[in-house]
N, C-alpha and C positions, 0 to 999 in steps of 0.2 A: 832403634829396635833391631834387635838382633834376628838370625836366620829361624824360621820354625821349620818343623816337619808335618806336610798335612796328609792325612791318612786319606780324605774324602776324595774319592777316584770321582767324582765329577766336577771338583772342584780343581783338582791339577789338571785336565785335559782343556778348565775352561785358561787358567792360566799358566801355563806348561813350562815356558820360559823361567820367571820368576820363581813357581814354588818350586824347579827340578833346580833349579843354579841354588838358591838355598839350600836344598836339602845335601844336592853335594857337596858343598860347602862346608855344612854342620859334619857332615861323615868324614870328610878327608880330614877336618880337625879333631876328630875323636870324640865330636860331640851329637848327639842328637836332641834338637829342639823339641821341646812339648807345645804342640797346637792346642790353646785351647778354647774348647768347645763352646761355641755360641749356642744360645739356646733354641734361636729360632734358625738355626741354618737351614732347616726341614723345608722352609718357606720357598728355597730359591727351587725346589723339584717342585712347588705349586708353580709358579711364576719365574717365565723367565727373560722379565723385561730386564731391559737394562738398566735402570732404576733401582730394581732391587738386586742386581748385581753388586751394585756400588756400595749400596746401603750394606749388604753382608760382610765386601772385602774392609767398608768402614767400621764394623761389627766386629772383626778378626781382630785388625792390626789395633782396636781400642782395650779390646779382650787381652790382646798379649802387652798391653802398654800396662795394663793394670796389674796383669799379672808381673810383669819387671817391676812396679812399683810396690805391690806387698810384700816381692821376695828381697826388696833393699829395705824395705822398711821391718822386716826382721834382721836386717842385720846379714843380709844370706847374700852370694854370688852366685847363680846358679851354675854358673861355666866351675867355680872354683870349687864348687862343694857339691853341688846332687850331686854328680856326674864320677866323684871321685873315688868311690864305694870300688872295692877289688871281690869283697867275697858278701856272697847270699847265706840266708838259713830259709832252707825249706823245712815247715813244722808239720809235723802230721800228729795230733791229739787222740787218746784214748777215750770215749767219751764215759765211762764211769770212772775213771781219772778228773775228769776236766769236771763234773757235778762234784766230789770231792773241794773243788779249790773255790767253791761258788760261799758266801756267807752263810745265804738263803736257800734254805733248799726248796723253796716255792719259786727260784728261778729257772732252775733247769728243769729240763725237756729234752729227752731223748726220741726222738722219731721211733715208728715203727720199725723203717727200713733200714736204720741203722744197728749193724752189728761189726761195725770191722773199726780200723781208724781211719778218722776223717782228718780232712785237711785245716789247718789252723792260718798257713799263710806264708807266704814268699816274702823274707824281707831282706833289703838291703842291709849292708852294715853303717852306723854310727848316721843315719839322714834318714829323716822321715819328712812325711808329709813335703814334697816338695815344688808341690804345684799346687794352691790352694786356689788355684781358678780352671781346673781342668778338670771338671765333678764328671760324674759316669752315672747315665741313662740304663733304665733298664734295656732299653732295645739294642745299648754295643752288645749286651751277655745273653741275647733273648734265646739267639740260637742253642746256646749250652745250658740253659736252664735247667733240662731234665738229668745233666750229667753232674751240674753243680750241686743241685737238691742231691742228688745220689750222695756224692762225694766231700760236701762240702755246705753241709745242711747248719744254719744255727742251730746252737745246744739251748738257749736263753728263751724263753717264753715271752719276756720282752722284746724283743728283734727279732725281725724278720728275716728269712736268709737273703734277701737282696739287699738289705742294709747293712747287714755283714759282711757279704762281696764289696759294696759301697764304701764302708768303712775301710776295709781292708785296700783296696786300689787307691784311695785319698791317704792315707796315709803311708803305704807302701809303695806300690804300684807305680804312682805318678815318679817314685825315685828309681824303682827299678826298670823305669821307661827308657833310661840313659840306654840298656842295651837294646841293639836294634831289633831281635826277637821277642821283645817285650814292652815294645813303643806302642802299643794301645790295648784299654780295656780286654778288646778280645783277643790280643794275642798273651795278654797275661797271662790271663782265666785260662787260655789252651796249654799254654805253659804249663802250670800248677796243675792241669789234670794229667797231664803225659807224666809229669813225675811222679806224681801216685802212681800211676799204672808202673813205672819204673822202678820204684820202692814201694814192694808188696811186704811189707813187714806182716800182715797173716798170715803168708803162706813159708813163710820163713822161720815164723817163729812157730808154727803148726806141725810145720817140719821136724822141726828140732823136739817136742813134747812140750813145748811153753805155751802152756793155752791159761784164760781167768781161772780163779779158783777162789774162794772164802777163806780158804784155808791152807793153802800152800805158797810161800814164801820163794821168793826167788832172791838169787844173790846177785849183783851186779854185775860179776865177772860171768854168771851163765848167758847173761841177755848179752851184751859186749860179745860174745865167742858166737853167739849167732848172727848178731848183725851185723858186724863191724867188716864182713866179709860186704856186702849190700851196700851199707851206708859209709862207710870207713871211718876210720877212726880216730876222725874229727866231729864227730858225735856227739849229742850229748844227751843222756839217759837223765827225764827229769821227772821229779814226785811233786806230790803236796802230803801233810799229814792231814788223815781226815779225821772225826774226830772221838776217837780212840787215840788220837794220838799215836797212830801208825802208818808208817811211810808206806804212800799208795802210787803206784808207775802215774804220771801222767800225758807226757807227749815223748816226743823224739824230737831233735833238733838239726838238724841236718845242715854239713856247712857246705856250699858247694861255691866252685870259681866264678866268676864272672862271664865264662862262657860255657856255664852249669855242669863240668868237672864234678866228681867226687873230692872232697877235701879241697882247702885252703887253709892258709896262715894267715889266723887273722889279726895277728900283732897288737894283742892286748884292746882291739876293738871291744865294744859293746854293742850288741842290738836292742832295738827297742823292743819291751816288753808290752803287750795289752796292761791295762791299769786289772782286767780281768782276773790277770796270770797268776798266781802266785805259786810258780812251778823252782825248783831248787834241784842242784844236781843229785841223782838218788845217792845214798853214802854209798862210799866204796867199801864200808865195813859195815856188819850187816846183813839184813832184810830186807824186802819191799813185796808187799801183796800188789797183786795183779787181778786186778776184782772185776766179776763179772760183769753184761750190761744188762741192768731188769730197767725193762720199759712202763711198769708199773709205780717202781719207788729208785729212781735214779740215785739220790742221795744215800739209799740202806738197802742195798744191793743185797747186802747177804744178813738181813733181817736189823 
């Protein structure tokens, strides 16, 4: 079993040697181990015989034994591939965009509170999912609950927004943990709100006179000449058609480096898309409405 990284600061001071020679081990190789999370770890702050000291550390290293076994039983190396991703896409969604791309319009739900763009997700490029035994608790995200609802609220009446952050970290997250300011739930989640606050496309595009409308059409190259300054111009400006069959804005795509840089080259990479998404780049020739958000009828915003 190879080195892990353990985030639990009472759990390194119990054995200090071991998890720090690990961890700098994984660092000076350019790798960072995912620890993953036992479920009853909580137990060793009830009790702290030695008994169930032993019982935990046999708890961990069977945790990370399992987890080496599903990720060879997919076929996967983790040293050779999570780890290998050079560039991110930070996605920030429209949400009368995002109800557009939904089949049903008895799925989407727009909160009250939302009126701006919300967050969609940090993902690596071409690797997902790549720790299927390091699931995330609500208590790693409890503290930013009220900033994640804010910013990063589900659109779907069926899912809850902590199973959306949950989704979201189980299939992105655990990959983009390779970097060391993103090696656990909660420094993801802090990650991805600092970047919002970093890329305020509202106030950008508020700026410029690009506000929703029913009826005013925007060209490609006007949305580009506003953001492209913010986000650069490795961007990528994406619709769905709704069903009028007219192309409607729905997210931003934002490619950023591996030590979250604006732009990267991402050398004919693919990201993985939600099975949700069905977002396409808007035409360069062309239209695209920009439709308001009514909290009333998400899917016929403008009647």
């Amino acid at each position: 079993m190879k080195g892990f990284l353990f985030t639990d600061k009472s759990f390194t001071s119990l054995f200090p040697i071991k998890v720090r020679q690990r961890e700098s081990s994984a660092r000076a190789s350019g790798r960072t181990f995912l620890a993953p999370v036992c479920a009853f770890s909580y137990l060793y702050v009830e009790s702290k015989g030695v008994k169930m000291l032993r019982w935990l550390l046999a708890c961990v290293a069977a945790s990370a034994l399992l987890c080496d076994a599903a990720n060879t039983a997919d076929g996967r190396d983790a040293d050779d591939t999570f780890c290998t991703w050079t560039c991110v896409v930070f996605t920030l969604q429209w949400p009368a965009g995002f109800c557009q791309s939904l089949d049903n319009e008895s799925l989407c739900m727009i909160p009250e509170h939302v009126n701006t763009w919300m967050i969609h997700g940090l993902w690596p490029m071409k690797v997902q999912e790549c720790c299927k035994c390091w699931p995330m608790f609500f208590s790693d995200v409890q503290e930013l609950q009220d900033a994640l609802e804010d910013s990063w609220p589900s659109l779907l009446k069926s899912r809850s927004s902590f199973h959306f952050w949950r989704d979201e970290w189980e299939k992105h997250g655990t990959c983009a943990a390779c970097a060391e300011g993103l090696n656990s739930p909660l420094r993801y989640f802090q990650t991805c709100l600092k970047l919002r606050q970093r890329f305020d496309l509202h106030k950008a595009l508020e700026d410029a006179g690009i506000r929703p409308s029913c009826d005013r059409p925007y060209k490609l190259s006007e949305v580009q000449d506003v953001l492209v300054p913010l986000v650069g111009d490795k961007c990528e400006i994406q619709c769905v058609k709704d069903d009028k069959e007219r192309e409607v804005w729905f997210q931003v795509k934002i490619s950023l480096s591996r030590n979250l840089t604006v732009g990267c080259d991402r050398h004919g990479d693919n990201v993985w898309v939600p099975s949700t998404s069905k977002g396409h780049p808007c035409p360069a020739q062309g239209t695209f409405y920009f439709l308001p958000i009514d909290h009333r009828r998400p899917l016929q915003p403008c009647g």
